[in-house]
Backbone as a chain_set.jsonl record, in Angstrom:
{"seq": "XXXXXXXXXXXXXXXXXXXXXXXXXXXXXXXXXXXXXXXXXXXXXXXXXXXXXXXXXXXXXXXXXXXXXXXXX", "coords": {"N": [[50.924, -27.067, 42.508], [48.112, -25.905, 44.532], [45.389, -27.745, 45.749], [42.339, -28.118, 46.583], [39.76, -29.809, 48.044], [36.704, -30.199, 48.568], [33.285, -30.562, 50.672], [31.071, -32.548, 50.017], [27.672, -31.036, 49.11], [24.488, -31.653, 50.794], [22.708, -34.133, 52.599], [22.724, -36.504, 51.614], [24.342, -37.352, 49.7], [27.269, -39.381, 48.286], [29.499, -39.557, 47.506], [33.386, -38.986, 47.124], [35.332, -36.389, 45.791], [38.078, -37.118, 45.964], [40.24, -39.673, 47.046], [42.221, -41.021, 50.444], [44.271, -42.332, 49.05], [44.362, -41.118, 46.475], [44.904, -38.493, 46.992], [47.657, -39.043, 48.024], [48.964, -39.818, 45.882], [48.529, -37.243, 44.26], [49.848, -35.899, 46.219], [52.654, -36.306, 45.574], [53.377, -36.064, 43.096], [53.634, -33.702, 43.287], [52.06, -31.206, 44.227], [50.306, -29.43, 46.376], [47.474, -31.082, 48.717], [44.529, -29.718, 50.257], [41.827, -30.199, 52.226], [38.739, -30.244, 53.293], [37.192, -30.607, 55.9], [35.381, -33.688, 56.694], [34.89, -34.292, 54.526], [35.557, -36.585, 52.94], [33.677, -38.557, 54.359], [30.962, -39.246, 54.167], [31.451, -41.019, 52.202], [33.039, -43.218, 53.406], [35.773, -42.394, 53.943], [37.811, -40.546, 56.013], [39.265, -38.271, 58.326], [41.415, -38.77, 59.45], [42.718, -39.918, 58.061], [43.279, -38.889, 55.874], [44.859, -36.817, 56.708], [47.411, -38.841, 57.524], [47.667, -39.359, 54.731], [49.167, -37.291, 54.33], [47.607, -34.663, 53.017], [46.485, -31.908, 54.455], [44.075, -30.8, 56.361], [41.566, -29.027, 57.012], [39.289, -27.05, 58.621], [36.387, -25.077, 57.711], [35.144, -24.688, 54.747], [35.694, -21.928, 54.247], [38.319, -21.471, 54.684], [39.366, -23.833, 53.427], [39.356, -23.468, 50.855], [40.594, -20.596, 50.423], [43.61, -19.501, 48.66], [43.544, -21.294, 46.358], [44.717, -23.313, 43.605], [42.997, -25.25, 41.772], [39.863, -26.827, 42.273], [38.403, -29.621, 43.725], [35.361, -31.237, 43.502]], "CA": [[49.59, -26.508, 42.481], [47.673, -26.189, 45.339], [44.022, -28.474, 45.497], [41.184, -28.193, 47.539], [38.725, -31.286, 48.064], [35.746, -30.192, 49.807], [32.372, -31.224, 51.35], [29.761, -32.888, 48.854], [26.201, -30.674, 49.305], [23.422, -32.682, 50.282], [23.207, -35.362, 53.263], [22.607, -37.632, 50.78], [25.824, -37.36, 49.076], [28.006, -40.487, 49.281], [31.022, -39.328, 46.818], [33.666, -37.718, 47.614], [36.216, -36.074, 44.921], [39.303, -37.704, 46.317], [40.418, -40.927, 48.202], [43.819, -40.453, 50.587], [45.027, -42.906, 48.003], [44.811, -40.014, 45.611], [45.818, -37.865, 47.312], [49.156, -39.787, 47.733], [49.617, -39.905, 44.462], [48.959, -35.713, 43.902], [51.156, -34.985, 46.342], [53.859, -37.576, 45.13], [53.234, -35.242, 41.754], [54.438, -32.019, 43.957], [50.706, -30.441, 44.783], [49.749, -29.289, 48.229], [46.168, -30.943, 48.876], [43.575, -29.168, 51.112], [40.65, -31.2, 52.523], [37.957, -29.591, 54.3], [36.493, -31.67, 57.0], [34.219, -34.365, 56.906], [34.725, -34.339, 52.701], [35.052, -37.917, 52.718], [32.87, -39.161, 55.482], [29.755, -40.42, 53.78], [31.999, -42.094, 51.397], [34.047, -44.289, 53.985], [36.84, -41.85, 54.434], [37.711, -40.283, 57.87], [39.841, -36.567, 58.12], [42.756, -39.167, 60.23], [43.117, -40.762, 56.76], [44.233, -38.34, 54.361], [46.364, -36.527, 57.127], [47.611, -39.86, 56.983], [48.094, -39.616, 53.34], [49.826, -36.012, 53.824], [46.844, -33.52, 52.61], [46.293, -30.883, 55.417], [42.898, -30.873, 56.965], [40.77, -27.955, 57.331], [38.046, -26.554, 59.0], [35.65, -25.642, 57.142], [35.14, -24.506, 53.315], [36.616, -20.579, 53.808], [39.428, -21.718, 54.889], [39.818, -24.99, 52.458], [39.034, -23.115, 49.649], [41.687, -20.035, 50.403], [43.506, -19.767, 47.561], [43.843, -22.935, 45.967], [44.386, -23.369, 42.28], [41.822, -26.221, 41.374], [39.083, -26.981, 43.267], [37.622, -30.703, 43.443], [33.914, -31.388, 43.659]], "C": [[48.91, -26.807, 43.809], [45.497, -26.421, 45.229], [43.278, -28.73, 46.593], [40.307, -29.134, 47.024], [37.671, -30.54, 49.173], [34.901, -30.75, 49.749], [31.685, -31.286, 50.204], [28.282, -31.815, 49.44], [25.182, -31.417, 49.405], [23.955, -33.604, 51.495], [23.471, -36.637, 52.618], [23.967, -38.159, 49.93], [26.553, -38.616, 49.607], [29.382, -40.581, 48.822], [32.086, -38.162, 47.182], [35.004, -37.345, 45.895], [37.691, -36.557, 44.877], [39.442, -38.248, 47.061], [41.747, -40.459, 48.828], [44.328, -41.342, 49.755], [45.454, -41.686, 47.247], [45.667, -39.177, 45.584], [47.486, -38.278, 47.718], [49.543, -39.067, 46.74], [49.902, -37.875, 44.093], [50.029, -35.071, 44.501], [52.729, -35.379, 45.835], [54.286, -36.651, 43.712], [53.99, -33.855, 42.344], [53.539, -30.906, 44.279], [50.65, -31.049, 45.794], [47.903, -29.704, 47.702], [45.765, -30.491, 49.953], [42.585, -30.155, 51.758], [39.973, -30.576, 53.112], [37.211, -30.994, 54.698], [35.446, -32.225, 56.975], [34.052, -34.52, 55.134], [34.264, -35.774, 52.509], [34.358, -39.148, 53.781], [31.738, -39.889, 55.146], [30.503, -41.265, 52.633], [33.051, -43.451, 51.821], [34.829, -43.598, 54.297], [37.069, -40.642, 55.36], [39.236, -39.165, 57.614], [41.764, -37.883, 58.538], [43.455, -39.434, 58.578], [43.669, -40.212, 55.705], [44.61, -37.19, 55.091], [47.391, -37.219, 57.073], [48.565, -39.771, 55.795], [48.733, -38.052, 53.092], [49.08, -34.727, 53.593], [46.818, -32.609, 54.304], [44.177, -31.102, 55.216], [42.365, -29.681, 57.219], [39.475, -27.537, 57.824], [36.896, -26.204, 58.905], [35.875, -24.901, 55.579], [35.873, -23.016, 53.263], [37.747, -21.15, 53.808], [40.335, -22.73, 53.597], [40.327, -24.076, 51.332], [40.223, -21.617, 49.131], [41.871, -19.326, 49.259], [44.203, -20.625, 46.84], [43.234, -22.627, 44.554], [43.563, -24.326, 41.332], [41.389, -26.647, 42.644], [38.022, -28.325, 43.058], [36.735, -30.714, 44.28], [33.722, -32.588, 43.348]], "O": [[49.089, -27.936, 44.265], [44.641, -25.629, 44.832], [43.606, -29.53, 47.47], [40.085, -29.304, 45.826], [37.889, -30.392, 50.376], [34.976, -31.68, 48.946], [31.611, -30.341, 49.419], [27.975, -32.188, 50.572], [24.749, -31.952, 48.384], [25.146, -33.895, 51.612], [24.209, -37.558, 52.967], [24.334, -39.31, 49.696], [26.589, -38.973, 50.785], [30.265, -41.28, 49.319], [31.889, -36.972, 47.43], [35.316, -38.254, 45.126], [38.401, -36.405, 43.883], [38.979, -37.838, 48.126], [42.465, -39.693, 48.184], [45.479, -40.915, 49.659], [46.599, -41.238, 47.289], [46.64, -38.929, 44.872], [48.37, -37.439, 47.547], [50.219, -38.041, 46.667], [50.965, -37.326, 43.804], [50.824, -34.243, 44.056], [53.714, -34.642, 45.815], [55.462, -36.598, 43.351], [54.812, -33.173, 41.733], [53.989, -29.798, 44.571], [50.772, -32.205, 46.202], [47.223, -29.123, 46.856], [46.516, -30.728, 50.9], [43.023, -31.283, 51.532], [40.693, -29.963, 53.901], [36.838, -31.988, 54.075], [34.425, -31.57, 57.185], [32.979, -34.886, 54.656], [33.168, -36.178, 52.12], [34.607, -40.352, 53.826], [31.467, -40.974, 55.661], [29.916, -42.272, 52.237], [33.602, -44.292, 51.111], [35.058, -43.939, 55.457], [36.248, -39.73, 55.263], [40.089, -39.404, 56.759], [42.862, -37.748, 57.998], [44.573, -39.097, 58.188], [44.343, -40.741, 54.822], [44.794, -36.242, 54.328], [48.421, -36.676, 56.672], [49.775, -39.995, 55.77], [48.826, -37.588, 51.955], [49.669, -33.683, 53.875], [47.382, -33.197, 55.227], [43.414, -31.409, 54.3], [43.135, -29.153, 58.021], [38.523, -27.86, 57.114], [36.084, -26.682, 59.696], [37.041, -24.563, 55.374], [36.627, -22.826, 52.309], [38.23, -21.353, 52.694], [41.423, -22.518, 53.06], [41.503, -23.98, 50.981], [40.635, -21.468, 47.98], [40.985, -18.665, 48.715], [45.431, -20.625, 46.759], [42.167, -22.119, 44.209], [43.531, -24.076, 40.127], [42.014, -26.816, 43.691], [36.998, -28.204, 42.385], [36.856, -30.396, 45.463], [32.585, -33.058, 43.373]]}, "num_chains": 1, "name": "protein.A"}
């Protein structure tokens, strides 16, 4: 399955829908993750980090969002 993680709405926002821990683990399961850029930035986590952990990195939300069969918020 392929899973998009994108950007929280809101500067205020400090969660993000997926750690690259997680993502480990989903792709370890056999799903492609997505990430659009800067997802987990107010939450501590940095784009290097869950290339890192395998997900693909993206640009911004058209692109993430594609078509990808679940979409975490």
């Amino acid at each position: 399955m392929r899973i998009a993680v994108i950007n929280e709405a809101g500067a205020e926002e400090r969660r993000v829908a997926s750690t690259p821990e997680a993502v480990q683990n989903l792709l370890a399961d056999g799903h492609q993750v997505f990430v659009q850029t800067g997802a987990g930035q107010n939450a501590g986590f940095y784009d290097d980090q869950y290339q890192e952990a395998g997900a693909t990195v993206t640009p911004d939300l058209t692109s993430t969002l594609g078509d990808q069969g679940v979409v975490l918020t």
